[in-house]
N, CA, C and O atoms as CSV, one atom per row, in Angstrom:
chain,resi,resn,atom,element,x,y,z
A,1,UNK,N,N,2.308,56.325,59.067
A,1,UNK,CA,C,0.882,56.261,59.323
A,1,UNK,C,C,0.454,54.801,59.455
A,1,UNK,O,O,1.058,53.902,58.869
A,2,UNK,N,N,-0.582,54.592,60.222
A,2,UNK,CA,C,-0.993,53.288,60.588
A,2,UNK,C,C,-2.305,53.315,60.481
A,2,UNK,O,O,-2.821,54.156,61.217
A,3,UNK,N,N,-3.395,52.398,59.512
A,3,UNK,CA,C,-4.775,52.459,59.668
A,3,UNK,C,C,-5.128,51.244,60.557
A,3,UNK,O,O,-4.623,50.131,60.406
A,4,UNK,N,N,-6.008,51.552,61.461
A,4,UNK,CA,C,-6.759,50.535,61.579
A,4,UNK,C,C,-8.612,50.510,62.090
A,4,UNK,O,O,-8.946,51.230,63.031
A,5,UNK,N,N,-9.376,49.879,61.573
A,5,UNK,CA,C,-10.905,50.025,61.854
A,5,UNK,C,C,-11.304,51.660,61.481
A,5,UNK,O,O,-11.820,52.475,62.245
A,6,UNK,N,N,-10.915,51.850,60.131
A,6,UNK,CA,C,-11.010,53.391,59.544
A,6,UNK,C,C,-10.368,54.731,60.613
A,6,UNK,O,O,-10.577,55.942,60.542
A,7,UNK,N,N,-9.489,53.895,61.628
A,7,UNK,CA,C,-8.746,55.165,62.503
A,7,UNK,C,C,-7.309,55.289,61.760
A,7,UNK,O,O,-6.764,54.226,61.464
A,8,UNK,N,N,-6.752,56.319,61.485
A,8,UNK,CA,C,-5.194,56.816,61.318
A,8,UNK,C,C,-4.374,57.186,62.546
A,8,UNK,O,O,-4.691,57.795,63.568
A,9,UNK,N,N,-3.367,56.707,62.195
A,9,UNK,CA,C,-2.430,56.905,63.558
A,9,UNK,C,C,-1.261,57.120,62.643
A,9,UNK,O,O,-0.734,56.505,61.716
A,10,UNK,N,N,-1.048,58.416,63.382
A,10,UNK,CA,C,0.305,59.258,63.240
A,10,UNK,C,C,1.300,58.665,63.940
A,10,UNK,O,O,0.900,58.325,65.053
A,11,UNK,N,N,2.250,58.447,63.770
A,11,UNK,CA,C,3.979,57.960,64.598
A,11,UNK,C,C,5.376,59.128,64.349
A,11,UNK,O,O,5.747,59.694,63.321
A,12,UNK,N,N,5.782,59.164,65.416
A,12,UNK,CA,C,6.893,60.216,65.761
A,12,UNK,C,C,7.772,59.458,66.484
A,12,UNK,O,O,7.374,58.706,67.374
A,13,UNK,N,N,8.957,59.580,66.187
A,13,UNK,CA,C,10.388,58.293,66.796
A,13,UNK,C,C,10.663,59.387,68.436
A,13,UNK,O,O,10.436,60.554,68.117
A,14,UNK,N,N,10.949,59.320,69.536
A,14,UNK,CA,C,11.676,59.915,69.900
A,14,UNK,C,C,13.135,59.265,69.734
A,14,UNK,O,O,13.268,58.140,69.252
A,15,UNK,N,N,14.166,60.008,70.143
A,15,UNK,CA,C,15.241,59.084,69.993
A,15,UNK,C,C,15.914,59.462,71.292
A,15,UNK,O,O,16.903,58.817,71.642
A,16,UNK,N,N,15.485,60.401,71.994
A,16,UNK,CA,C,15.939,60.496,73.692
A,16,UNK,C,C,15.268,59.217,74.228
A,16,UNK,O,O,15.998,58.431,74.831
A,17,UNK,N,N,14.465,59.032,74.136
A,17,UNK,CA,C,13.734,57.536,74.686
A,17,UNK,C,C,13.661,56.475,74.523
A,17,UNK,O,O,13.441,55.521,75.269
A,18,UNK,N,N,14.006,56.672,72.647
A,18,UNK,CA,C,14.015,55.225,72.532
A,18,UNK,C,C,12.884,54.692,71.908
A,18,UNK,O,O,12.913,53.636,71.276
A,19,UNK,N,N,11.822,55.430,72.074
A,19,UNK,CA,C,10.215,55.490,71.858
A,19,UNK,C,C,9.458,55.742,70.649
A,19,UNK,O,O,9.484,56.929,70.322
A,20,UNK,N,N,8.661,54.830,69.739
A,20,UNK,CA,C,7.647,55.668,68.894
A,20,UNK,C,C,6.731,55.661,70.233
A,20,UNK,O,O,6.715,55.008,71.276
A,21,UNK,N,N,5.723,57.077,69.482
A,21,UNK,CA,C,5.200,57.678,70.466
A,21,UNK,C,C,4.034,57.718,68.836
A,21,UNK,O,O,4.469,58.005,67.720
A,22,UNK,N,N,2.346,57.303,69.179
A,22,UNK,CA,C,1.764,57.785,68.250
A,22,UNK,C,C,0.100,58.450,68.737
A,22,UNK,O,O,-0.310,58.113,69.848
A,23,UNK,N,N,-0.633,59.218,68.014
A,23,UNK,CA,C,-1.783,60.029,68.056
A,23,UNK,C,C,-2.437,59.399,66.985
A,23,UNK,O,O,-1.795,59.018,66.006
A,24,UNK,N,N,-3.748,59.241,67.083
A,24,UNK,CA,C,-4.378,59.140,66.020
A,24,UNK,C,C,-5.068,60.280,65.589
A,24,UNK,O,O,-5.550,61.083,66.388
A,25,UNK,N,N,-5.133,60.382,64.553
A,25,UNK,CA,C,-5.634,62.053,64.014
A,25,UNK,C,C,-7.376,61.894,63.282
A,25,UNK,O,O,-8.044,60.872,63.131
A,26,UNK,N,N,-7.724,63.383,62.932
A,26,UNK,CA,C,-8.864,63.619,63.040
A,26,UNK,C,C,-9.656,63.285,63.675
A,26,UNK,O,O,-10.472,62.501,63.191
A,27,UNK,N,N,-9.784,63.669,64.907
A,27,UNK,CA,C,-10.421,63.409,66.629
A,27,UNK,C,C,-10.261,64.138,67.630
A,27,UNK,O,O,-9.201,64.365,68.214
A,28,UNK,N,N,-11.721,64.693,67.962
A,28,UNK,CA,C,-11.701,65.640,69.320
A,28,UNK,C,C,-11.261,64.979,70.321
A,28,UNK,O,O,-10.635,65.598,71.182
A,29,UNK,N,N,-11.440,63.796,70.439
A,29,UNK,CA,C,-10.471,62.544,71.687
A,29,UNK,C,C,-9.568,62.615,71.426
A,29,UNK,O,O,-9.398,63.046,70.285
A,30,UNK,N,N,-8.734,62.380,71.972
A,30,UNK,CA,C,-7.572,62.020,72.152
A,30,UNK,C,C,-7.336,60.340,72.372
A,30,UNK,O,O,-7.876,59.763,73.316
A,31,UNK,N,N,-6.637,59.763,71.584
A,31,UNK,CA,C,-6.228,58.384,71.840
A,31,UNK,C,C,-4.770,58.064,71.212
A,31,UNK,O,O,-4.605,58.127,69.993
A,32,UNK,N,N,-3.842,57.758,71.994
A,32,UNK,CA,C,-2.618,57.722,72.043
A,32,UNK,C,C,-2.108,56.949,72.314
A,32,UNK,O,O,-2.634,56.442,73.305
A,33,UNK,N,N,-0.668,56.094,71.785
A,33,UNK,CA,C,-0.036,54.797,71.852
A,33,UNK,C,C,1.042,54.693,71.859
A,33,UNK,O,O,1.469,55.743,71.378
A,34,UNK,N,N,2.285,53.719,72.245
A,34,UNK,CA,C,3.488,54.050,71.927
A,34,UNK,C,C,4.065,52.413,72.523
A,34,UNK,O,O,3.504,51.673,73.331
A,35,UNK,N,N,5.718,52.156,71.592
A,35,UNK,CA,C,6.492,51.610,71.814
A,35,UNK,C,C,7.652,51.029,71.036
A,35,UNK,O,O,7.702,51.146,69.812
A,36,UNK,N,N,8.497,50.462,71.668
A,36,UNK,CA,C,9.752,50.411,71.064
A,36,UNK,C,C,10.158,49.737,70.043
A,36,UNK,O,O,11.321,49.803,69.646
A,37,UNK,N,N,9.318,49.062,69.535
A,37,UNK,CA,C,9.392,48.186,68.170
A,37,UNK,C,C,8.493,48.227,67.117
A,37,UNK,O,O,7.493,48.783,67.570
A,38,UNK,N,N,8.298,47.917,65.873
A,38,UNK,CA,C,7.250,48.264,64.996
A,38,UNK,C,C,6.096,47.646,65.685
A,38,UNK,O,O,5.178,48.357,66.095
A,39,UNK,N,N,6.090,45.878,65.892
A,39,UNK,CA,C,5.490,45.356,66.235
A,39,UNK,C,C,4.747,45.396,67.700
A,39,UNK,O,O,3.538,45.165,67.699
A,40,UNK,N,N,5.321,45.642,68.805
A,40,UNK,CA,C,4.969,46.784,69.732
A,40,UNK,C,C,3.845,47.803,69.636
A,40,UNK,O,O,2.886,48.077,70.358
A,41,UNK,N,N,4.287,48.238,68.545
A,41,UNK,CA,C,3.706,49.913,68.179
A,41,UNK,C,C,2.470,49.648,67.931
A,41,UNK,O,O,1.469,50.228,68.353
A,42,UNK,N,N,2.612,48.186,66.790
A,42,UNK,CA,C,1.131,48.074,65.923
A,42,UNK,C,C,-0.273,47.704,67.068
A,42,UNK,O,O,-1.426,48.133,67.122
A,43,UNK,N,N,0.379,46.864,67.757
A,43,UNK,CA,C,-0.055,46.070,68.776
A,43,UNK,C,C,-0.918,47.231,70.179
A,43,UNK,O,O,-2.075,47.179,70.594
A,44,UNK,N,N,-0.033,47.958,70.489
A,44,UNK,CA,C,-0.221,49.343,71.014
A,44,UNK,C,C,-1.807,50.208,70.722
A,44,UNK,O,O,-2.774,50.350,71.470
A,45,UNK,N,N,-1.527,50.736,69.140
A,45,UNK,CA,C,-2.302,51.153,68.373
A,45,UNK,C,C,-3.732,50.458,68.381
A,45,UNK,O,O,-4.757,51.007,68.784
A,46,UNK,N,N,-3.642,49.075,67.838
A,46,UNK,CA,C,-4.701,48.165,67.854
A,46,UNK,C,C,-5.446,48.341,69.061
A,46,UNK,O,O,-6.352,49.169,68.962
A,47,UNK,N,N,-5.346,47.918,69.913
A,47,UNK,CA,C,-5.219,47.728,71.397
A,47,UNK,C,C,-5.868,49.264,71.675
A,47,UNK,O,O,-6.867,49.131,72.381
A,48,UNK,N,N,-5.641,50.525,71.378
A,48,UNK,CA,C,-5.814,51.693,72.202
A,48,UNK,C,C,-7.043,52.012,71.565
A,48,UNK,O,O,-7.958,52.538,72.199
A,49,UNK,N,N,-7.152,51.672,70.092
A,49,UNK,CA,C,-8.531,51.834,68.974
A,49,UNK,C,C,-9.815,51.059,69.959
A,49,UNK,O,O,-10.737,51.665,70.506
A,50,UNK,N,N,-9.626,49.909,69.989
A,50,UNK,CA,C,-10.465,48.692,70.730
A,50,UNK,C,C,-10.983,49.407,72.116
A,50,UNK,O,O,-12.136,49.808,72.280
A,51,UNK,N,N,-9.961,49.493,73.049
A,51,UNK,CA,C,-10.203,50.260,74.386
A,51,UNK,C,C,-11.096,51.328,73.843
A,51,UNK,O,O,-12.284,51.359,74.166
A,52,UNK,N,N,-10.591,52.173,73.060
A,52,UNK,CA,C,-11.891,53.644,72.642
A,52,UNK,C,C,-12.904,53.106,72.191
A,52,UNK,O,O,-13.830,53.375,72.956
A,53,UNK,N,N,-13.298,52.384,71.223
A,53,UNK,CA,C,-14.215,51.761,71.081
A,53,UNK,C,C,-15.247,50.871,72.255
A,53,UNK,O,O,-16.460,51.078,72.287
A,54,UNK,N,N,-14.753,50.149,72.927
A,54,UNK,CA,C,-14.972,49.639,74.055
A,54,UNK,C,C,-15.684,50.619,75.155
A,54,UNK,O,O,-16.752,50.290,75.671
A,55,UNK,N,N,-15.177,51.559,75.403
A,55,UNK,CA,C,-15.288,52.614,76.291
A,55,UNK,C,C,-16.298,53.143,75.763
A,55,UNK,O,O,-17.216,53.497,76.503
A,56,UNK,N,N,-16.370,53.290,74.675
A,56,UNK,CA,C,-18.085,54.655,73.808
A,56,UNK,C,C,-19.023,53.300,73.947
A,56,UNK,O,O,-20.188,53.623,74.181
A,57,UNK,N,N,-18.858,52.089,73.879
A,57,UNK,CA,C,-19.849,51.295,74.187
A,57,UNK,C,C,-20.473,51.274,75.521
A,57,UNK,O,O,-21.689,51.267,75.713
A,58,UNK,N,N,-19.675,51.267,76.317
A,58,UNK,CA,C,-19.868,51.050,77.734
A,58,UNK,C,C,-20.947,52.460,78.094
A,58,UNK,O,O,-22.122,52.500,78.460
A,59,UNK,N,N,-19.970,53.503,77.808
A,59,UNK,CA,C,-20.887,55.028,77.892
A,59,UNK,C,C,-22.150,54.974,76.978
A,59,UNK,O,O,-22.907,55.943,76.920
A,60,UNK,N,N,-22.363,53.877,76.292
A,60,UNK,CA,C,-23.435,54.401,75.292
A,60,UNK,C,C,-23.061,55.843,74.238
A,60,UNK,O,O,-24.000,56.639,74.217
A,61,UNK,N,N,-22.379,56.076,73.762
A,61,UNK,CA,C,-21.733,57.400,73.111
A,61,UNK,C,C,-21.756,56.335,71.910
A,61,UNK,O,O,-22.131,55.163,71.931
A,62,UNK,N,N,-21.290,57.027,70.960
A,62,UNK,CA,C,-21.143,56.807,69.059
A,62,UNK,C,C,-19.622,57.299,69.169
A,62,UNK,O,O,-19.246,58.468,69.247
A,63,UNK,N,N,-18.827,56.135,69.160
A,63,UNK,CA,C,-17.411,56.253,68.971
A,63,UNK,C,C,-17.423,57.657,67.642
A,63,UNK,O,O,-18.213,57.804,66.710
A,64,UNK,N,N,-16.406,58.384,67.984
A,64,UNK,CA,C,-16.545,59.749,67.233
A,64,UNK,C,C,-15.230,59.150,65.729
A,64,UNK,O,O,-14.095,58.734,65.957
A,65,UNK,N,N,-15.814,59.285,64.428
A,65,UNK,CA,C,-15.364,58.607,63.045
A,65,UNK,C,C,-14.220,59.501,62.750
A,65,UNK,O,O,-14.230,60.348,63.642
A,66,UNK,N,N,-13.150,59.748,61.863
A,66,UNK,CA,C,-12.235,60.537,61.801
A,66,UNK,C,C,-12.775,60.903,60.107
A,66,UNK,O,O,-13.505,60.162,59.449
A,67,UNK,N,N,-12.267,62.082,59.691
A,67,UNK,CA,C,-12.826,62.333,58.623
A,67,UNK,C,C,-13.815,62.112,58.358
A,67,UNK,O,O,-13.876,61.030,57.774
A,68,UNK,N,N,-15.355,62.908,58.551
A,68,UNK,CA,C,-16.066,62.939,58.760
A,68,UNK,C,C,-16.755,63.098,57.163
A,68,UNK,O,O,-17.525,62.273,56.669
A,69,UNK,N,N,-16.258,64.420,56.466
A,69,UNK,CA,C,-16.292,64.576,55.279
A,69,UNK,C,C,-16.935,65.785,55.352
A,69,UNK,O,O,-17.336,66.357,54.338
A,70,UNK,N,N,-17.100,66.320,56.690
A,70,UNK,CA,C,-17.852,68.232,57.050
A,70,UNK,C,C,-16.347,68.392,56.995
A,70,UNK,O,O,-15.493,67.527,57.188
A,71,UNK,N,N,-16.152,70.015,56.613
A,71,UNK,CA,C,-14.980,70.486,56.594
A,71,UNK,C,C,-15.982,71.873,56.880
A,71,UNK,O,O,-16.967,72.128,56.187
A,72,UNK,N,N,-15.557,72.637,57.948
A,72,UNK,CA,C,-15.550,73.796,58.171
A,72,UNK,C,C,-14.737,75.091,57.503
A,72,UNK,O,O,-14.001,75.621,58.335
A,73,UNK,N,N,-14.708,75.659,56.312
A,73,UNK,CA,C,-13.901,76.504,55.729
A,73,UNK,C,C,-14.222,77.934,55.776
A,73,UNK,O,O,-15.298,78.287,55.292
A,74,UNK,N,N,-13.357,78.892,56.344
A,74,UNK,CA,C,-13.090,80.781,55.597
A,74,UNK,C,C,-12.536,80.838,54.785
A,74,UNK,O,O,-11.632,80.102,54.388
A,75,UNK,N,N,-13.197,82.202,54.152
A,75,UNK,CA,C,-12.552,82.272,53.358
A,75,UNK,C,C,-12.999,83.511,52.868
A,75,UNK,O,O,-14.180,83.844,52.964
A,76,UNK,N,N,-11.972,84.349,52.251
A,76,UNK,CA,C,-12.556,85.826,51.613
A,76,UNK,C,C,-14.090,85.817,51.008
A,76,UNK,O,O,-14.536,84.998,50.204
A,77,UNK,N,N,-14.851,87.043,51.654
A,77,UNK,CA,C,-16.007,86.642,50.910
A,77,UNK,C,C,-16.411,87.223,49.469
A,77,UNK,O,O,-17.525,87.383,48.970
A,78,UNK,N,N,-15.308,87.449,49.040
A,78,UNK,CA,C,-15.316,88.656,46.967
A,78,UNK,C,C,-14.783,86.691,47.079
A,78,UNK,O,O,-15.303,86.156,46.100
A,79,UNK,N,N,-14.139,85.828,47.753
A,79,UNK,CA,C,-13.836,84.962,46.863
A,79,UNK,C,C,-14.880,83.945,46.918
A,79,UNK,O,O,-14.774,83.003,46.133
A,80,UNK,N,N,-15.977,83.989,47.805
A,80,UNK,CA,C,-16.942,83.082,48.157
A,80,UNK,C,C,-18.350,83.524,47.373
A,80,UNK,O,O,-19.178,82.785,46.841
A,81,UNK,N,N,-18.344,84.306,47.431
A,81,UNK,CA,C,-19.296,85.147,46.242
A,81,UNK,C,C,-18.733,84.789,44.857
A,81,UNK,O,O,-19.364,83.981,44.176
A,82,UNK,N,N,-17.634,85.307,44.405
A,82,UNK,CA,C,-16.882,84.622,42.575
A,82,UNK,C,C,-17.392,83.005,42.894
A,82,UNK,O,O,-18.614,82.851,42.880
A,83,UNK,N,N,-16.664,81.953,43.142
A,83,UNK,CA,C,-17.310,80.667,43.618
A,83,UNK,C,C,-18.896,80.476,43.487
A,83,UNK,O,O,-19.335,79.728,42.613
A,84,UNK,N,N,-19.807,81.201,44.421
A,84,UNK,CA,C,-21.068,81.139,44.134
A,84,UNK,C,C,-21.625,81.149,43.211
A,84,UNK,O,O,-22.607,80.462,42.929
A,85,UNK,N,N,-20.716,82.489,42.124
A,85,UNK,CA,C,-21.391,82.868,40.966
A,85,UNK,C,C,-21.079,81.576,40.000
A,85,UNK,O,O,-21.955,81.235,39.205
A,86,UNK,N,N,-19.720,80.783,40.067
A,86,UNK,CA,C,-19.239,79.761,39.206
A,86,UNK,C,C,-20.541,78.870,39.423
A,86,UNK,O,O,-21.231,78.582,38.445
A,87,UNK,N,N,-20.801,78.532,40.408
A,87,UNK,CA,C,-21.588,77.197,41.035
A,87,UNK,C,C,-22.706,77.159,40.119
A,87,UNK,O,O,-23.100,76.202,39.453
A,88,UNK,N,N,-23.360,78.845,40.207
A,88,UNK,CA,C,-24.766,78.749,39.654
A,88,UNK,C,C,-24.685,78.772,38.246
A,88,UNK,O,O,-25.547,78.229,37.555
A,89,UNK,N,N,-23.235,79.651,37.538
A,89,UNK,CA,C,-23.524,79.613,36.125
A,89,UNK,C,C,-23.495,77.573,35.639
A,89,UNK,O,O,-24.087,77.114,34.662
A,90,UNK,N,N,-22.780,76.860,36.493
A,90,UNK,CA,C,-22.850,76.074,36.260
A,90,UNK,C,C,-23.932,74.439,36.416
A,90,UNK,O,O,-23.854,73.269,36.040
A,91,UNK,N,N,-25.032,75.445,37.328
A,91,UNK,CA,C,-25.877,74.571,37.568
A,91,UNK,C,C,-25.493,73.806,38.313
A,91,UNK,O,O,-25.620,72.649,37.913
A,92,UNK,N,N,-24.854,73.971,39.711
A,92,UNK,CA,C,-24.087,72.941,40.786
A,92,UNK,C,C,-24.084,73.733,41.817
A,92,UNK,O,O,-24.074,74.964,41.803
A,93,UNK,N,N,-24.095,72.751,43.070
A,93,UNK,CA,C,-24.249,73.717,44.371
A,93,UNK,C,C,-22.348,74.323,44.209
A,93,UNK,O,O,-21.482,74.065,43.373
A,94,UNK,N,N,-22.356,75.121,45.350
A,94,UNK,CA,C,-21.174,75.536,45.912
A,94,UNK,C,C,-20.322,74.307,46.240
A,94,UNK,O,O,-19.221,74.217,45.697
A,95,UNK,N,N,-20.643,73.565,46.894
A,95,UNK,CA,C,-20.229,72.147,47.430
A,95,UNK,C,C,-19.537,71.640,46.182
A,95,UNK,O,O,-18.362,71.883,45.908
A,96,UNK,N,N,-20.363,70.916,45.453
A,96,UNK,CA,C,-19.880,70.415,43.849
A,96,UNK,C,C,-18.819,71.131,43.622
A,96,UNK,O,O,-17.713,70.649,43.867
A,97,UNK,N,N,-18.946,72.399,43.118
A,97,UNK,CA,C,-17.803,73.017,42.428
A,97,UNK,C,C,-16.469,73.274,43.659
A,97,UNK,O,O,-15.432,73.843,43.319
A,98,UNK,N,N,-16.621,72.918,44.669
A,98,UNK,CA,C,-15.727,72.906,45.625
A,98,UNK,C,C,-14.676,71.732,45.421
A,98,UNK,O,O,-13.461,71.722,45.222
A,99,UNK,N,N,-15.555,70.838,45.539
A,99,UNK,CA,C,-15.096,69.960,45.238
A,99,UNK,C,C,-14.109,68.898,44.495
A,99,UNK,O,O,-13.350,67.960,44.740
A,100,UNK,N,N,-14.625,69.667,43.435
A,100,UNK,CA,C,-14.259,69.622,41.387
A,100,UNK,C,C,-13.138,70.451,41.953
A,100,UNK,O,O,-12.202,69.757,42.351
A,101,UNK,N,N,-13.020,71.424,42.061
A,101,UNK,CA,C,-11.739,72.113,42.114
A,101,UNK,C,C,-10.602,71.671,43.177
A,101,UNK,O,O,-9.391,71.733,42.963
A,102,UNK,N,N,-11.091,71.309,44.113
A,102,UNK,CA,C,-9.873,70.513,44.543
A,102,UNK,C,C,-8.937,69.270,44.529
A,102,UNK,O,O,-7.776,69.004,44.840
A,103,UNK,N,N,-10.507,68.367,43.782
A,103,UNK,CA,C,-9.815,67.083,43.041
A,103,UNK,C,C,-8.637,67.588,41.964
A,103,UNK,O,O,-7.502,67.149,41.781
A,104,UNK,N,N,-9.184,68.420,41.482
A,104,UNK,CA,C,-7.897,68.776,40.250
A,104,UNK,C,C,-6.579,69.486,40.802
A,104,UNK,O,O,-5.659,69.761,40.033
C-alpha cells in the first residue's frame, strides 16, 4: 500500500511483465499507475494523484475523498431491530453502538 495526499494505492507485481501495476482504492474513479521499480512506482502514483486532482480542478468538480466515513450496510432486520433495541437501552444512536462494537 502506498499513501499519498490521503489517497491509498493498492500494488500487484505482475511477473509476466515485469510490472507493478497499482489502483488506488475507495473511489468511484478510477486512477491507476504502474512501473518497474519501487521508485518508478512511487513516482507513477504521485504523479497520477496530482493529474486527478488537477483534472477535478480544471472541471470545477470536488476531487472525490476515499473513505468517506458513510458506509452503506444490510443487514438482517431481527438483527437491526436487537441493535436498535441495544442503542436505546443505552441511550446512543444506532451509529454509536455500531461503532463501539466494531472498534472492539
Amino acid at each position: 500500500m502506498m499513501k499519498y495526499k490521503g489517497y491509498i494505492g493498492n500494488i500487484i507485481y505482475d511477473d509476466e511483465a515485469k510490472l507493478f501495476h497499482g489502483e488506488v482504492i475507495g473511489l468511484k474513479d478510477i486512477i491507476t499507475f504502474q512501473g518497474t521499480n519501487v521508485k518508478e512506482l512511487e513516482q507513477a502514483f504521485k504523479d497520477s494523484i496530482d493529474d486527478y486532482l488537477g483534472w477535478c480542478k480544471e472541471r470545477g468538480e470536488l476531487p472525490e475523498k476515499t473513505f468517506s466515513g458513510n458506509l452503506r450496510l444490510r443487514m438482517n432486520p431481527d438483527l437491526h431491530a436487537d441493535l436498535a433495541l441495544q442503542a436505546a437501552k443505552q441511550g446512543i444512536s444506532l451509529n454509536e453502538l455500531i461503532n463501539e462494537k466494531l472498534k472492539k
